[in-house]
C-alpha positions as CSV (number, residue, x, y, z in Angstrom):
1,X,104.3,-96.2,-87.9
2,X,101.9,-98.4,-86.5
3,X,104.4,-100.5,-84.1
4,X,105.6,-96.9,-83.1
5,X,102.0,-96.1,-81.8
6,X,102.1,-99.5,-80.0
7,X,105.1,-99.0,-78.4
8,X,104.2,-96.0,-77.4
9,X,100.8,-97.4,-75.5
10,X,102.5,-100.0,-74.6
11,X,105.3,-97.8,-72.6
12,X,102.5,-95.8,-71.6
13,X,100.3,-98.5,-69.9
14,X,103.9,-99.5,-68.2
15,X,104.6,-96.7,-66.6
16,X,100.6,-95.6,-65.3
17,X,101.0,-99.0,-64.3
18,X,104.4,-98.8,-62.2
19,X,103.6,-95.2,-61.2
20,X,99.9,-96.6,-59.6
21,X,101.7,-99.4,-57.6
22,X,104.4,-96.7,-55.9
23,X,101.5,-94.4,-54.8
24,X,99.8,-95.7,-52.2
25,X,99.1,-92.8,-50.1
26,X,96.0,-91.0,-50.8
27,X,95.7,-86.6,-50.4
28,X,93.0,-84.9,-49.5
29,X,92.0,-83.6,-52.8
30,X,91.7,-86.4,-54.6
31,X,89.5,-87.9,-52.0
32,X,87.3,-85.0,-52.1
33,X,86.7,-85.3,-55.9
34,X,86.3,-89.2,-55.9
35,X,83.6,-88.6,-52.9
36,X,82.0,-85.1,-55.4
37,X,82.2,-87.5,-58.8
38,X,84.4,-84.8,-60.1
39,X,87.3,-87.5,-60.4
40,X,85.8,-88.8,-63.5
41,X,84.9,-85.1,-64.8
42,X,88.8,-84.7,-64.7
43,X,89.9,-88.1,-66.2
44,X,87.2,-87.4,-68.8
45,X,88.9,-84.2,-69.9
46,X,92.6,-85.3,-69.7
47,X,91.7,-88.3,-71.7
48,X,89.6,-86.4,-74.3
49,X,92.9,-84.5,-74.7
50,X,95.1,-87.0,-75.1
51,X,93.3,-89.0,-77.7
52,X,92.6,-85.4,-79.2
53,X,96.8,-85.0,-79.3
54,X,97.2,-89.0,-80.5
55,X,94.5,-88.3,-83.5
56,X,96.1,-85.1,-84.3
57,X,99.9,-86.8,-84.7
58,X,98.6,-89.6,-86.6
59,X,97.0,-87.2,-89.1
60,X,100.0,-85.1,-89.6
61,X,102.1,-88.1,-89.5
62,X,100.0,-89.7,-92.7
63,X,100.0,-86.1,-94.1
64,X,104.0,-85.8,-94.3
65,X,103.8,-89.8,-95.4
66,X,102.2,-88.4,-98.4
67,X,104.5,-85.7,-99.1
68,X,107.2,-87.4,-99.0
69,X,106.3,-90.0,-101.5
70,X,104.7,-87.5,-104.1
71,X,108.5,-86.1,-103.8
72,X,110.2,-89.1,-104.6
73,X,107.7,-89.6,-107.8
74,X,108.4,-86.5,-108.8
């Protein structure tokens, strides 16, 4: 489980990192939040959601885990 969850970051940091390098034009509206400070207000959210989702499928994942072997003792 554990190399899946690396993996998965790794592939993650991979592709923010591929998909940063083919955007280099900046809009509008993200140059109006960066200049508010409501850019970070946003990251802060999405990335208190996604380690919100992360913690949630690790605990189900452990929770099946344990299932399943107090089947196969049984």
């Amino acid at each position: 489980m554990k190399s899946k969850i690396l993996s998965f970051l790794l592939s993650m940091g991979i592709l923010t990192s591929k998909a940063q390098q083919t955007v280099q034009t900046s809009t509008t509206m993200a140059d109006g939040m960066r200049s508010n400070g409501k850019i970070y207000v946003v990251v802060a959210v999405l990335l208190t959601i996604l380690l919100g989702l992360i913690a949630y499928v690790i605990r189900i994942d452990k929770k099946v885990s344990r299932l399943e072997k107090d089947s196969k003792q049984e």
